[in-house]
C-alpha positions as CSV (number, residue, x, y, z in Angstrom):
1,X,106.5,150.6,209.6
2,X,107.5,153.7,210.8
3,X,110.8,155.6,209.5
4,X,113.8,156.6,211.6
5,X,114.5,160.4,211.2
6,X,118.4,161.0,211.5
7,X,117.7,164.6,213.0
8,X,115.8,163.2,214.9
9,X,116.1,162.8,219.0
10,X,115.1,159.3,220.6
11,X,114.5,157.7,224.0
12,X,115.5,154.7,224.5
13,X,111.6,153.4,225.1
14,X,111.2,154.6,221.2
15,X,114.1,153.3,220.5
16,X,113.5,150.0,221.4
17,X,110.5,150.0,219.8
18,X,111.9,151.0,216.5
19,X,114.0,148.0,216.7
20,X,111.6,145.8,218.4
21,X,113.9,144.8,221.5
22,X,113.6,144.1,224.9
23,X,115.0,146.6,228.0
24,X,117.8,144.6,228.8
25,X,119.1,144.2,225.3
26,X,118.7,148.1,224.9
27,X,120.5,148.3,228.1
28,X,123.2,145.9,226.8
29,X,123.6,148.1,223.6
30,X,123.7,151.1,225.7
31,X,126.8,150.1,228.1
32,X,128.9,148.4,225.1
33,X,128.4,151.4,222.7
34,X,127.1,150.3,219.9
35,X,124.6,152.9,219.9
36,X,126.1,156.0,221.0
37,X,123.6,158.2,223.2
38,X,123.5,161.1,225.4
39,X,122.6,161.3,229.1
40,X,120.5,164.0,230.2
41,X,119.0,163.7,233.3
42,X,119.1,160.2,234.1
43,X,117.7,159.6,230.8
44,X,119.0,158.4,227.9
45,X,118.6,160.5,224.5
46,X,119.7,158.6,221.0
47,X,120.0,160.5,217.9
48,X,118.1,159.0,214.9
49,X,121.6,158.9,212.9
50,X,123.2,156.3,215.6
51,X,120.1,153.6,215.1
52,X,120.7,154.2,211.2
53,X,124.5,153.8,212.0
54,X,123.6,150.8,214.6
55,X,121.3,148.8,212.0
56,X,122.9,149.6,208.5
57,X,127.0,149.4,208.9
58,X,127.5,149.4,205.5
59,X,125.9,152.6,205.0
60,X,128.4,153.8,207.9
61,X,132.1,151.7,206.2
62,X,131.2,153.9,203.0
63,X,130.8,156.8,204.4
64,X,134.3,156.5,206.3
65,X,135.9,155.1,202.7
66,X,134.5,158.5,200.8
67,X,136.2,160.9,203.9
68,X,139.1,158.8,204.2
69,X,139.5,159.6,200.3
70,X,139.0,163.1,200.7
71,X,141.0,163.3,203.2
72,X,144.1,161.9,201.5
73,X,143.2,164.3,198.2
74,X,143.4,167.4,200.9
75,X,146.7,166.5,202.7
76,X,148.1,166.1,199.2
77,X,146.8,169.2,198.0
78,X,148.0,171.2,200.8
79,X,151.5,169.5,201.1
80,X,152.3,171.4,197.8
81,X,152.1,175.1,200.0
């Protein structure tokens, strides 16, 4: 099994075979965004953090939980100014 790198840059060929799909169900990913990639010359280019995001959300919900709460602690700390 190999292991996806998140600095790490992808085509989508790799990419499918990473998640062991076919072309038209990477293409369906691509156009509704659930992997977010870059264009670069009529080529697709997905960064290994996206198919960790894509294939482990729960990973991705606590990561936006711990910022949220940081978030809140700064505003509070810097409403006191």
């Amino acid at each position: 099994m190999t292991e996806i790198n998140p600095n790490e840059v992808y085509t989508t060929e790799e990419t499918r075979e990473l998640l062991k799909i076919s072309p038209s169900t990477m293409k369906r990913i691509l156009k509704r965004g659930l992997i977010r990639a870059n264009k670069l010359g009529g080529q697709y280019r997905i960064f290994g953090k996206e198919i960790l995001r894509a294939i482990s959300p729960s990973v991705e919900r606590k990561a936006v939980s711990k910022y949220q709460g940081l978030k809140k602690k700064l505003k509070s700390a810097v409403k006191g100014w």
